[in-house]
N, C-alpha and C positions, 0 to 999 in steps of 0.2 A: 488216766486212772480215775479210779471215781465210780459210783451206783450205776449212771447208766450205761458206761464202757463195759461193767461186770453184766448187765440185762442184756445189753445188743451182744456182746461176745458168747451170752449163753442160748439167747436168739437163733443166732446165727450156727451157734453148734447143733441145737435142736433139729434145725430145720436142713441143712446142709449134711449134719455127717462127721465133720470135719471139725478141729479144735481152732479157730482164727488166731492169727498172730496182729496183733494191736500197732500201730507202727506209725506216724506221722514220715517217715520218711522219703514218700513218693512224691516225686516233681512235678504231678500233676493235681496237685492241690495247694491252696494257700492255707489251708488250715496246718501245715506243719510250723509255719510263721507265728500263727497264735499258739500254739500249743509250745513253742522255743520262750513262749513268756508267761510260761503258767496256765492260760488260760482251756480249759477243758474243752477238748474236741471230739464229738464221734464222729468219721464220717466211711461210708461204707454204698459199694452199689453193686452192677451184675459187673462183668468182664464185657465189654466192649469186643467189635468184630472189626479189625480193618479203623483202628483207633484215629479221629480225627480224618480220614479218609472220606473221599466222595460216598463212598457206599456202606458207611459206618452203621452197622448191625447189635442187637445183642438177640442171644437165644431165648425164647418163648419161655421155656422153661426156668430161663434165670431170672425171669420177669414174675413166673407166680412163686418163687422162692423168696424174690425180694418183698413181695407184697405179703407171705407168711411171716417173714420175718419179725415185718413192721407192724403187723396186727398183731405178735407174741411181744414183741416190747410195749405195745400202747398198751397191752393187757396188764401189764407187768406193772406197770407205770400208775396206775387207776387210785 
């Protein structure tokens, strides 16, 4: 919770569509470890193809969404 969790979540709705759900719960980050002690986490990326796999992909498209994203939060941010 916190200013930039509210920026990237409205970021993210901007530019996706869609309302994100905020969540530290996924087993593939350490960041739910720091956030179990208070400490303020954003962390957010495209959907992976073929996760950890030899021929681990993400789509083109989720690539300039991430990159809109990030340039509507550094705006935000200023």
């Amino acid at each position: 919770e916190g200013p930039l969790t509210e920026r990237l979540l409205a970021a993210v709705s901007q530019v996706v569509g869609l309302v994100p759900r905020a969540s530290t719960l996924g087993g593939t980050s350490d960041a739910r470890f720091f956030a179990a002690f208070g400490v303020p986490v954003a962390e957010f990326g495209t959907v992976p193809i073929a996760m950890h796999g030899p021929d681990e992909a993400v789509r083109t498209e989720d690539v300039r969404r991430l990159a809109e994203v990030l340039r509507r939060l550094v705006r935000t941010t200023d």
